[in-house]
mmCIF file of the N, C-alpha and C atoms, coordinates in Angstrom:
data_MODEL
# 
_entry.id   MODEL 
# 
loop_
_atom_site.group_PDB 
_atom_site.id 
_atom_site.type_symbol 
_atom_site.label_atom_id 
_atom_site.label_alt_id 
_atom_site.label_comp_id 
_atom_site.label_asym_id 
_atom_site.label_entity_id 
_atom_site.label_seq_id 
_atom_site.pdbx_PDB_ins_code 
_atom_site.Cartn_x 
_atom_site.Cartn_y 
_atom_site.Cartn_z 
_atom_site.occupancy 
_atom_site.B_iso_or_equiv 
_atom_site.pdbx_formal_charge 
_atom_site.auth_seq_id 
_atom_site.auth_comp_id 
_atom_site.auth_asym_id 
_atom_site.auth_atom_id 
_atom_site.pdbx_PDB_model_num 
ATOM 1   N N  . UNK A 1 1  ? 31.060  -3.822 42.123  1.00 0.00 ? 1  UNK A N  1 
ATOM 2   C CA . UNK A 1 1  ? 32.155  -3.630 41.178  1.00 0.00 ? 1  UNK A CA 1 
ATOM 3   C C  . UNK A 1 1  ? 32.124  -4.759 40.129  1.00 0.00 ? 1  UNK A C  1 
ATOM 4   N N  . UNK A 1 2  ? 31.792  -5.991 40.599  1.00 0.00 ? 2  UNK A N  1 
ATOM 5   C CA . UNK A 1 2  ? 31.494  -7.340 39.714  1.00 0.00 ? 2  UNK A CA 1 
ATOM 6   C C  . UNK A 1 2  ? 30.513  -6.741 38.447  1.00 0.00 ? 2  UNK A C  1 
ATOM 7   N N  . UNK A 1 3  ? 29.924  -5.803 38.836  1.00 0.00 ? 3  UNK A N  1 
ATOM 8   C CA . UNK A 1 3  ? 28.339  -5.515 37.473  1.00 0.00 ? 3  UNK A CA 1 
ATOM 9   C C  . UNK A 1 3  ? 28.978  -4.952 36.260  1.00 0.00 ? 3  UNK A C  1 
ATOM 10  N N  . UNK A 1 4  ? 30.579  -4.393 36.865  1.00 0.00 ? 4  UNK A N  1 
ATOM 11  C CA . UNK A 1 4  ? 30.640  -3.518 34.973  1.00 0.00 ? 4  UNK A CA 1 
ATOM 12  C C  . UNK A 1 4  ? 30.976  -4.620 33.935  1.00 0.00 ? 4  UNK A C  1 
ATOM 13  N N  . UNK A 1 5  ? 30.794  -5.670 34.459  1.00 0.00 ? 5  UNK A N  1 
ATOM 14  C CA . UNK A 1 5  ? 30.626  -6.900 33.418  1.00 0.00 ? 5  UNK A CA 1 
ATOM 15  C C  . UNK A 1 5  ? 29.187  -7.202 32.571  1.00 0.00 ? 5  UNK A C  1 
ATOM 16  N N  . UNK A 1 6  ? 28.561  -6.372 33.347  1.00 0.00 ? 6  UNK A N  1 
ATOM 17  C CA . UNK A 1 6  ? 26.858  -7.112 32.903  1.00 0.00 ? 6  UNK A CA 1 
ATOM 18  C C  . UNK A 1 6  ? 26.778  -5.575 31.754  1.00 0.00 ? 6  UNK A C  1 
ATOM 19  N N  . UNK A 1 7  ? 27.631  -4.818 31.858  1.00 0.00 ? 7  UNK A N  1 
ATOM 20  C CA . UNK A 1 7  ? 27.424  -3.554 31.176  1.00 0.00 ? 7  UNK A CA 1 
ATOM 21  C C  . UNK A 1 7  ? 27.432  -3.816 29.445  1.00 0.00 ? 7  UNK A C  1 
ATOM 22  N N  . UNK A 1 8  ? 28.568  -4.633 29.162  1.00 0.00 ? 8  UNK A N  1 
ATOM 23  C CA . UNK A 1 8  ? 28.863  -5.295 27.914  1.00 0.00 ? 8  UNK A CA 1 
ATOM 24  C C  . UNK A 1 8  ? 27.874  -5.712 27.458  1.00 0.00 ? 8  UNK A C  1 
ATOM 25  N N  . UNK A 1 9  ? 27.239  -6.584 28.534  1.00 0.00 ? 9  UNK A N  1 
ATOM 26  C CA . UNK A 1 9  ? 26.006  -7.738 27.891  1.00 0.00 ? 9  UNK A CA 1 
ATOM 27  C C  . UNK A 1 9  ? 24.568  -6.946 27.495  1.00 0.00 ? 9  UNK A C  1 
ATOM 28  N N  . UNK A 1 10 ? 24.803  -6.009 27.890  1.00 0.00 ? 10 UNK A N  1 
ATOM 29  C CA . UNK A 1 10 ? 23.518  -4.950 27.589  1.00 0.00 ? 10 UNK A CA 1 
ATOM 30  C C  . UNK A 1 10 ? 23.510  -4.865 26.172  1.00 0.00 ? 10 UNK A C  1 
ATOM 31  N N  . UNK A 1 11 ? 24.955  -3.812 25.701  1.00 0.00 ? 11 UNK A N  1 
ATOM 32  C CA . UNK A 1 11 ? 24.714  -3.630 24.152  1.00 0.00 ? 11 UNK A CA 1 
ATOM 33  C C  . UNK A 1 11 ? 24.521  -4.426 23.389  1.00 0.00 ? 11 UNK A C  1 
ATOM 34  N N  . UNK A 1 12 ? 25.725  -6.021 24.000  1.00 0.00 ? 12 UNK A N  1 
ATOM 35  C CA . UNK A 1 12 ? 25.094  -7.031 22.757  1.00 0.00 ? 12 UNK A CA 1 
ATOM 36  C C  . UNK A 1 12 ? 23.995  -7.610 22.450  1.00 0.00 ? 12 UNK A C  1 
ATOM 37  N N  . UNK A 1 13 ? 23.376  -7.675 23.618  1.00 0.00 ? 13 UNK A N  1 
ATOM 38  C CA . UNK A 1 13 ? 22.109  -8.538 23.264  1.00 0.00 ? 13 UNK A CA 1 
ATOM 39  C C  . UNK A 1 13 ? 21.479  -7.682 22.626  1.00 0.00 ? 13 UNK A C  1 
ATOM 40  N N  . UNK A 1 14 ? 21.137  -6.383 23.242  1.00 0.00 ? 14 UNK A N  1 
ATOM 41  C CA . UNK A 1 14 ? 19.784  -5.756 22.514  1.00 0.00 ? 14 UNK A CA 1 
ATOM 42  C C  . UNK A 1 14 ? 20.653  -5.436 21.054  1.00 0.00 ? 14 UNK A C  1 
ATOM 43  N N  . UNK A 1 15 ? 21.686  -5.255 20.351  1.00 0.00 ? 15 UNK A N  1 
ATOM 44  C CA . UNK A 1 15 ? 22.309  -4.847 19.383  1.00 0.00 ? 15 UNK A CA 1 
ATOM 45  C C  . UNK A 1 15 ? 21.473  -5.712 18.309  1.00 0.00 ? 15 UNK A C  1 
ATOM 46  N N  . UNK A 1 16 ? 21.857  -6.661 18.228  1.00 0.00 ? 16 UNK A N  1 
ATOM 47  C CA . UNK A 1 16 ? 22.039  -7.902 17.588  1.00 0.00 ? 16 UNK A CA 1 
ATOM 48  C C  . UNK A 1 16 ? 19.959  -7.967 17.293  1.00 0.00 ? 16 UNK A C  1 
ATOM 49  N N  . UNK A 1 17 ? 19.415  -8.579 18.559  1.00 0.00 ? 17 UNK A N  1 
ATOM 50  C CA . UNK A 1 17 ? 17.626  -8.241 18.170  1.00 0.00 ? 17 UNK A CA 1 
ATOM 51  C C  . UNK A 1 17 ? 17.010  -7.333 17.557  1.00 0.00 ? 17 UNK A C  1 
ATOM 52  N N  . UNK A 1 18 ? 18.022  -5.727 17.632  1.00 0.00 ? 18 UNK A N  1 
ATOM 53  C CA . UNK A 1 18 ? 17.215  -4.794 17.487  1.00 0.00 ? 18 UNK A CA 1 
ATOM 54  C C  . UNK A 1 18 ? 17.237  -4.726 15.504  1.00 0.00 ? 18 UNK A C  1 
ATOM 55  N N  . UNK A 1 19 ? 18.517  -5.686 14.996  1.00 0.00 ? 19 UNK A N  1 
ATOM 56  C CA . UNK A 1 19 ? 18.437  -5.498 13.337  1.00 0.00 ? 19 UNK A CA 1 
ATOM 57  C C  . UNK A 1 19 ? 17.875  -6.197 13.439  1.00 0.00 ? 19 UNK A C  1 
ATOM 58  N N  . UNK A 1 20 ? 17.393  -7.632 14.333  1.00 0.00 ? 20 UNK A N  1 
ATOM 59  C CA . UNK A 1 20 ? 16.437  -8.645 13.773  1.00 0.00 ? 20 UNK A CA 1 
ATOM 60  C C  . UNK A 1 20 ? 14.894  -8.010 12.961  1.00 0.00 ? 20 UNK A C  1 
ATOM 61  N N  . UNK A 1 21 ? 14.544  -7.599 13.558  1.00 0.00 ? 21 UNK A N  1 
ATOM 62  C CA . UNK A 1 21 ? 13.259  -6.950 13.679  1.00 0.00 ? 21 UNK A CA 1 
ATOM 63  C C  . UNK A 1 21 ? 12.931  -6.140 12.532  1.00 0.00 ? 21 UNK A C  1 
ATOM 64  N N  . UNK A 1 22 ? 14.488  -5.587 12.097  1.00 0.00 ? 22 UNK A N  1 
ATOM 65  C CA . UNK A 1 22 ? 14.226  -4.319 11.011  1.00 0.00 ? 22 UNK A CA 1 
ATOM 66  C C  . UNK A 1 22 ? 14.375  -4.915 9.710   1.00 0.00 ? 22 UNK A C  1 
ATOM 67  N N  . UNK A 1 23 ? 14.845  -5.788 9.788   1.00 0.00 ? 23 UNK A N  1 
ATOM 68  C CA . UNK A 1 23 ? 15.083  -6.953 8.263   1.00 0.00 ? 23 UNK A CA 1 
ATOM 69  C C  . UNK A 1 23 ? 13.917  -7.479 7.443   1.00 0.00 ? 23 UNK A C  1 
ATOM 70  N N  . UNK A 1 24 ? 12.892  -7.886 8.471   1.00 0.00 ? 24 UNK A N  1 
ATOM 71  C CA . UNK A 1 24 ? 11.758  -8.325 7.601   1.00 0.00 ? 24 UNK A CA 1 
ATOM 72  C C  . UNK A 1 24 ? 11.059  -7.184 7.443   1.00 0.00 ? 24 UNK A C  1 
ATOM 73  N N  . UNK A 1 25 ? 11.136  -6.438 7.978   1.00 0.00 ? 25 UNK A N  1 
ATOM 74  C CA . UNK A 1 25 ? 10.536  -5.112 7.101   1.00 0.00 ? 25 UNK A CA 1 
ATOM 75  C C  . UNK A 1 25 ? 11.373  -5.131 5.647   1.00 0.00 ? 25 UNK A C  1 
ATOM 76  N N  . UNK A 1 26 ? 12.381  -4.936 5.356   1.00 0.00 ? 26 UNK A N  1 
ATOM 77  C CA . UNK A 1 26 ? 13.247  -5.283 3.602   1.00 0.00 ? 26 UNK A CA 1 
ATOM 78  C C  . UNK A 1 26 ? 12.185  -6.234 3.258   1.00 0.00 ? 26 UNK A C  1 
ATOM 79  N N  . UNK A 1 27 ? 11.948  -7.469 3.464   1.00 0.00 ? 27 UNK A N  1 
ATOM 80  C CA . UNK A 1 27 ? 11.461  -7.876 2.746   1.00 0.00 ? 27 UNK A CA 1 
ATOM 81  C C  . UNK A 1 27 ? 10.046  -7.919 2.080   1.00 0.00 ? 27 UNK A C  1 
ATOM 82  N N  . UNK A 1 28 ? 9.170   -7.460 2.812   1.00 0.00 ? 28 UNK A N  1 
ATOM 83  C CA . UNK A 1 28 ? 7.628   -7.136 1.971   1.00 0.00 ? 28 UNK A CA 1 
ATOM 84  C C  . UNK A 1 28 ? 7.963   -5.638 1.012   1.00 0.00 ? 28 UNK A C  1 
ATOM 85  N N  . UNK A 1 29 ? 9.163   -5.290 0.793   1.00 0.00 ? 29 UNK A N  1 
ATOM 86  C CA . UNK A 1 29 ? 9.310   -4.249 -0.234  1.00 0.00 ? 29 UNK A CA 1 
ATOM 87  C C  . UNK A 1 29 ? 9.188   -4.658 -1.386  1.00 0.00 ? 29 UNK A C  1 
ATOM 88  N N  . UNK A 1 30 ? 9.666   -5.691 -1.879  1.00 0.00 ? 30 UNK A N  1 
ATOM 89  C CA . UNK A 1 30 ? 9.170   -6.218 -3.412  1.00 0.00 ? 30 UNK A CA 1 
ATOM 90  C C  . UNK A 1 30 ? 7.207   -6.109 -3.394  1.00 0.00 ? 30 UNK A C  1 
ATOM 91  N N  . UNK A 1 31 ? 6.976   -6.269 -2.142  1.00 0.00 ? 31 UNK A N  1 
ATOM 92  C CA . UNK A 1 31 ? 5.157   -6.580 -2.021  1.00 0.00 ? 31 UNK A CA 1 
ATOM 93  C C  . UNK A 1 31 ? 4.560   -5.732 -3.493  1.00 0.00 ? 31 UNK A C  1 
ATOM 94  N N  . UNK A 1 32 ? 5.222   -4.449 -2.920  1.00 0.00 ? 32 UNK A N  1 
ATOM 95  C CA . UNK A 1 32 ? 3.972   -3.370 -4.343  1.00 0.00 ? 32 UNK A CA 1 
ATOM 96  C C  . UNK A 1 32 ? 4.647   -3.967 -5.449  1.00 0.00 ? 32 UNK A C  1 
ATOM 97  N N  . UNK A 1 33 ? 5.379   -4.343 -5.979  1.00 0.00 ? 33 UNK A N  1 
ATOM 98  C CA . UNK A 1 33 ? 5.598   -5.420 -7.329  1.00 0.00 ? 33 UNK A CA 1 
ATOM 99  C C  . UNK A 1 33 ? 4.384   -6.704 -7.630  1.00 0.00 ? 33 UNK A C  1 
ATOM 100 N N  . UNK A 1 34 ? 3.875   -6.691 -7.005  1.00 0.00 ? 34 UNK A N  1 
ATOM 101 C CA . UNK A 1 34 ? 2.525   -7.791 -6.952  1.00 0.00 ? 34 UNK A CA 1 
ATOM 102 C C  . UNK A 1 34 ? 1.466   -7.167 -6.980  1.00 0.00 ? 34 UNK A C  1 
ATOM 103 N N  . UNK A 1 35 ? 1.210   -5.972 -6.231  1.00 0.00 ? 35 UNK A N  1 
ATOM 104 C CA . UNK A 1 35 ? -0.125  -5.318 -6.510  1.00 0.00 ? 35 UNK A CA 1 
ATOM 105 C C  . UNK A 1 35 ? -0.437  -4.987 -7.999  1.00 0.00 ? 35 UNK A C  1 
ATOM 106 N N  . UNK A 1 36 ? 0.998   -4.639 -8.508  1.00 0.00 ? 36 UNK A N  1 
ATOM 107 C CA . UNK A 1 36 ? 0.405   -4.083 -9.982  1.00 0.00 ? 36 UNK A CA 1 
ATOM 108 C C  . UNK A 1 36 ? 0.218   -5.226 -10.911 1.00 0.00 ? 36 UNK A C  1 
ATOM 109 N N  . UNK A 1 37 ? 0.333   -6.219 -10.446 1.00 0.00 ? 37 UNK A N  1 
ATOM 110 C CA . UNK A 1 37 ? 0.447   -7.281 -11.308 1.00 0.00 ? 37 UNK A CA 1 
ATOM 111 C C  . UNK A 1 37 ? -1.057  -7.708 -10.997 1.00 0.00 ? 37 UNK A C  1 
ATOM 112 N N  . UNK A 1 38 ? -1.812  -7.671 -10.134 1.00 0.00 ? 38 UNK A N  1 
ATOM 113 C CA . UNK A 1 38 ? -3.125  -7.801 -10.087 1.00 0.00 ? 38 UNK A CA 1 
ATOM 114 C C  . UNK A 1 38 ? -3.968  -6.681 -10.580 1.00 0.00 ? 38 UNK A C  1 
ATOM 115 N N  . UNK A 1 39 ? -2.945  -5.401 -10.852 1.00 0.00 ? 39 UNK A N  1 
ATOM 116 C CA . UNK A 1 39 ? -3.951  -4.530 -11.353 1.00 0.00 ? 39 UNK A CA 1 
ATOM 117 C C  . UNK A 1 39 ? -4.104  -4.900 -13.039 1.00 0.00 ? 39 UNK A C  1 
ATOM 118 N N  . UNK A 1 40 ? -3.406  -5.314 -13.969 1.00 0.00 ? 40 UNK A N  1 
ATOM 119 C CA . UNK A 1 40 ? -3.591  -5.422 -14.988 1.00 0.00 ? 40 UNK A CA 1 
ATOM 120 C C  . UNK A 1 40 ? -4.993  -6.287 -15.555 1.00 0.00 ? 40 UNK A C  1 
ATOM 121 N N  . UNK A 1 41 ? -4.461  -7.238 -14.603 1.00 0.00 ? 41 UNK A N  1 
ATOM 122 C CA . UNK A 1 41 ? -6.239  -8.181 -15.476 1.00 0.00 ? 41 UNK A CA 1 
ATOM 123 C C  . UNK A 1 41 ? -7.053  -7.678 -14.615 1.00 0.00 ? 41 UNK A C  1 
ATOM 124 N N  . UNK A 1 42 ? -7.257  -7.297 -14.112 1.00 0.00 ? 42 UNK A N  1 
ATOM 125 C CA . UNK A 1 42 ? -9.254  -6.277 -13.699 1.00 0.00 ? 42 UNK A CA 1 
ATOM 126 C C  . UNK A 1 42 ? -9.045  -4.724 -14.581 1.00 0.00 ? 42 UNK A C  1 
ATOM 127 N N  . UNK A 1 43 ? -7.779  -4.478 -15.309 1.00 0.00 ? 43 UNK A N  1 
ATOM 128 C CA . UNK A 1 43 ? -7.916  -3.353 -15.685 1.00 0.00 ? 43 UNK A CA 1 
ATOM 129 C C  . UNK A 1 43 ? -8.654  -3.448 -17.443 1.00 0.00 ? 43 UNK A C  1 
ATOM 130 N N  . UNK A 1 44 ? -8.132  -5.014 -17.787 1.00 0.00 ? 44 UNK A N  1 
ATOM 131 C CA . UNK A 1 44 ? -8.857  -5.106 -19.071 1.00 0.00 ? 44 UNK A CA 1 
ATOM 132 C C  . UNK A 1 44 ? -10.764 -5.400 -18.740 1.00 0.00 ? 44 UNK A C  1 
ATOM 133 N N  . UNK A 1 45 ? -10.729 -5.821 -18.019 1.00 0.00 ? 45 UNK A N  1 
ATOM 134 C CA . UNK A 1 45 ? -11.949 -6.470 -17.383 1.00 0.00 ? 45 UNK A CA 1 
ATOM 135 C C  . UNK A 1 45 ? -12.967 -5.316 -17.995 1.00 0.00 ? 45 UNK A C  1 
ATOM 136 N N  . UNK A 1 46 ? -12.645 -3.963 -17.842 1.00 0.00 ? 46 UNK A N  1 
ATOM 137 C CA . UNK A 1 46 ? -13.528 -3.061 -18.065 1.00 0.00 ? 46 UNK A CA 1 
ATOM 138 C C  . UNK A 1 46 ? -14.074 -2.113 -16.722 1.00 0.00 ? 46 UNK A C  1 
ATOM 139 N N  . UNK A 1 47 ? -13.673 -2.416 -16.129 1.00 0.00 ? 47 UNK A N  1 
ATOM 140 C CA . UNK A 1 47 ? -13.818 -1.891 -14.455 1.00 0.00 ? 47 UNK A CA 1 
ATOM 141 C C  . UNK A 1 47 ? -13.178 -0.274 -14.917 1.00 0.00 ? 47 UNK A C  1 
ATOM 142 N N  . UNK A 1 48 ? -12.596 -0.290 -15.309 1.00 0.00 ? 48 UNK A N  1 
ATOM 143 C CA . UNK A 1 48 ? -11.766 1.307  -15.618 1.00 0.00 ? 48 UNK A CA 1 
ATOM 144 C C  . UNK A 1 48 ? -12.805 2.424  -16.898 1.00 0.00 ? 48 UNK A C  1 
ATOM 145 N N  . UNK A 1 49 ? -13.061 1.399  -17.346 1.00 0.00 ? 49 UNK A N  1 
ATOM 146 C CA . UNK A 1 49 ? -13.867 1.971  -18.839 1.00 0.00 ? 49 UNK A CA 1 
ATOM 147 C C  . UNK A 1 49 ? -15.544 2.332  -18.168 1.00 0.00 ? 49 UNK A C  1 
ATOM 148 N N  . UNK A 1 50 ? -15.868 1.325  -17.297 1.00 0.00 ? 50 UNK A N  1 
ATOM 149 C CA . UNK A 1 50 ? -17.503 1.818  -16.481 1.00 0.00 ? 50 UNK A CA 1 
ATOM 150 C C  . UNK A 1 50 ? -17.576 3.097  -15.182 1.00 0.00 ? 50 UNK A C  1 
ATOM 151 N N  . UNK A 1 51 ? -16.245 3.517  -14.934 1.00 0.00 ? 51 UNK A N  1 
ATOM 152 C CA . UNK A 1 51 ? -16.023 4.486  -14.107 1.00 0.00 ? 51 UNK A CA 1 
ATOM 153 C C  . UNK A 1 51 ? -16.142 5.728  -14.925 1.00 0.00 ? 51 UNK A C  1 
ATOM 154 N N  . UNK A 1 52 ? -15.649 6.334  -15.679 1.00 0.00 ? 52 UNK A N  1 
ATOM 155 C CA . UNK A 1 52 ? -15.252 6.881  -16.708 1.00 0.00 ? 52 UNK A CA 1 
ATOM 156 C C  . UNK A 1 52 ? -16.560 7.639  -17.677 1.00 0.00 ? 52 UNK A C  1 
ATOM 157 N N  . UNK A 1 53 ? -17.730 6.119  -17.575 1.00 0.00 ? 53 UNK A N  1 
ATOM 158 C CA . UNK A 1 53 ? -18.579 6.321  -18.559 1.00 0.00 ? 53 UNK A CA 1 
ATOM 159 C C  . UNK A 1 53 ? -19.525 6.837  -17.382 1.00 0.00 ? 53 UNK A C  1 
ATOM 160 N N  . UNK A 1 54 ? -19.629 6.055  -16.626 1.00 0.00 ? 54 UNK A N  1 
ATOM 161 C CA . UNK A 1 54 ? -21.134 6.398  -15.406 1.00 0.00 ? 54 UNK A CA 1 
ATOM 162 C C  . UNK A 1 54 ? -20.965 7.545  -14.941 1.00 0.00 ? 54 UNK A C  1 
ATOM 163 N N  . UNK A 1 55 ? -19.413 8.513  -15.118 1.00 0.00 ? 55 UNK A N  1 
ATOM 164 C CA . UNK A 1 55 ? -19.196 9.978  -14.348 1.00 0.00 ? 55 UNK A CA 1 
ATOM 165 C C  . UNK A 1 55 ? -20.117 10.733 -15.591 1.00 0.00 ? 55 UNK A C  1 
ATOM 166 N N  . UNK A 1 56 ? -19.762 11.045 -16.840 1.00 0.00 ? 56 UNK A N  1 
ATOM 167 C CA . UNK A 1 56 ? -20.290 12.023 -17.546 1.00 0.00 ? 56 UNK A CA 1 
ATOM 168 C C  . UNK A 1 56 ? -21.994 11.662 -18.154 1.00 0.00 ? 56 UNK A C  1 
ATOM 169 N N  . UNK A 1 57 ? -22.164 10.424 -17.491 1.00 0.00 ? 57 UNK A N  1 
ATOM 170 C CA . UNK A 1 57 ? -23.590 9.829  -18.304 1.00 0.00 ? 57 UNK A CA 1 
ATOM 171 C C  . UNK A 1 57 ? -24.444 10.442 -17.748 1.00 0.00 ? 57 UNK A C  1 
ATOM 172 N N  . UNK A 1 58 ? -24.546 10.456 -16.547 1.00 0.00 ? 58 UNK A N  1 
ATOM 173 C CA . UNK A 1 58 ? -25.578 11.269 -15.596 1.00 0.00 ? 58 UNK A CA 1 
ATOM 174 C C  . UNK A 1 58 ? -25.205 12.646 -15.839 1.00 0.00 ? 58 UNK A C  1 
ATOM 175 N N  . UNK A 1 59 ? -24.460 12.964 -16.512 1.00 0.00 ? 59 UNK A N  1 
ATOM 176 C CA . UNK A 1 59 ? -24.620 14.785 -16.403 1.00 0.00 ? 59 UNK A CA 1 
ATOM 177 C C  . UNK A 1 59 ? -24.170 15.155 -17.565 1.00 0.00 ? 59 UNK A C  1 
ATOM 178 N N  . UNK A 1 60 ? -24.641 14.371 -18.580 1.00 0.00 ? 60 UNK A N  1 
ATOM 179 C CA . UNK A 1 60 ? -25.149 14.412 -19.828 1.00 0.00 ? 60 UNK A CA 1 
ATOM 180 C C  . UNK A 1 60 ? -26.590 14.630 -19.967 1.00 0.00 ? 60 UNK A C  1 
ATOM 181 N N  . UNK A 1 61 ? -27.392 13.689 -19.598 1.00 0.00 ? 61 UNK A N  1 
ATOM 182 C CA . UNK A 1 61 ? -28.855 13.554 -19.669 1.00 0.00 ? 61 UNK A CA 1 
ATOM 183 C C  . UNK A 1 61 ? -29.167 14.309 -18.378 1.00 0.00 ? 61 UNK A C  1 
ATOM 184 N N  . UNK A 1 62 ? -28.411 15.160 -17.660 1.00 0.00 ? 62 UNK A N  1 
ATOM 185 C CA . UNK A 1 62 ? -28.947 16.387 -16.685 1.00 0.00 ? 62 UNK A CA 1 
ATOM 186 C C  . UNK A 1 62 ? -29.487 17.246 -17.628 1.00 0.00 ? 62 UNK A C  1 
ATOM 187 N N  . UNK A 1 63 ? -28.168 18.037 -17.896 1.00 0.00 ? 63 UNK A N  1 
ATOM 188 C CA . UNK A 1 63 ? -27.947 18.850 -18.847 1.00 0.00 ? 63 UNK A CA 1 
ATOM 189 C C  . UNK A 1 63 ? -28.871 19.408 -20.226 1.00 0.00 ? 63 UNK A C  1 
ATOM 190 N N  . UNK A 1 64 ? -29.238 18.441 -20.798 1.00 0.00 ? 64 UNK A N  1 
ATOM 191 C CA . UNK A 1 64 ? -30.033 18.691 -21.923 1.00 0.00 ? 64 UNK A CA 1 
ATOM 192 C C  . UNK A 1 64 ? -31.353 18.473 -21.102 1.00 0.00 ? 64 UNK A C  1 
ATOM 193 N N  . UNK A 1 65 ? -31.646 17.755 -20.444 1.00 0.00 ? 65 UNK A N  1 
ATOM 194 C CA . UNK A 1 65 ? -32.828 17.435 -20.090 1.00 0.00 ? 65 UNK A CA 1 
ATOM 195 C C  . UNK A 1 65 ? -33.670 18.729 -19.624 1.00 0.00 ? 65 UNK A C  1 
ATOM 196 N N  . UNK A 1 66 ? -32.727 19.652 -18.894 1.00 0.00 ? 66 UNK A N  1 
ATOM 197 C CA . UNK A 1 66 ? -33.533 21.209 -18.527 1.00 0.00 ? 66 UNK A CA 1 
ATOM 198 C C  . UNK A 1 66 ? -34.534 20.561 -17.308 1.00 0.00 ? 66 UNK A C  1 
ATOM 199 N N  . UNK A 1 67 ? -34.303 19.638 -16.180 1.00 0.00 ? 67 UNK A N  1 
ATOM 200 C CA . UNK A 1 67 ? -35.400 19.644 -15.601 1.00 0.00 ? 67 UNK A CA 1 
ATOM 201 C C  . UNK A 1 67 ? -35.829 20.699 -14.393 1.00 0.00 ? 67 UNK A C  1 
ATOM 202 N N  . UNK A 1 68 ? -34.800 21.884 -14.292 1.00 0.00 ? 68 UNK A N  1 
ATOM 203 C CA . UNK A 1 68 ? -35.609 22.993 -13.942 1.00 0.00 ? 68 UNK A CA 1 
ATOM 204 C C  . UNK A 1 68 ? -36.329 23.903 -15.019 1.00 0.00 ? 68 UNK A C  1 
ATOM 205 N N  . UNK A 1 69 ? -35.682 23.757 -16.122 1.00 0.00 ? 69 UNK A N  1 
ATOM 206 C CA . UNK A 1 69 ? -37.415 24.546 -17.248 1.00 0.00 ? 69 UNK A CA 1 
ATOM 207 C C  . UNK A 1 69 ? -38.727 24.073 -16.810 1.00 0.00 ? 69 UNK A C  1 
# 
């Protein structure tokens, strides 16, 4: 009969740990605010402009080339 005391102590403890845990998850949410900020300078770099060019270059010089004629 003494235990429906320990019943209380159940919810609080785990209550209280279980937001611990969920909080620092909030905080790496600003994180993708930083990724794009690294995307800008490799985007002048030209990294975007050599993707772009190397897709239609090779199937440019397919194309005219006829190398099944």
């Amino acid at each position: 009969m003494a235990n429906p005391g320990g019943v209380p102590e159940v919810p609080d403890q785990p209550g209280p740990p279980s937001e611990t845990p969920y909080e620092p998850p909030t905080v790496p949410s600003p994180g993708p605010a930083e990724v794009p900020a690294n995307s800008p300078p490799e985007t002048p770099g030209g990294q975007p402009t050599e993707i772009p060019v190397v897709d239609p270059t090779p199937s440019s010089p397919t194309g005219p080339a006829n190398p099944t004629a």
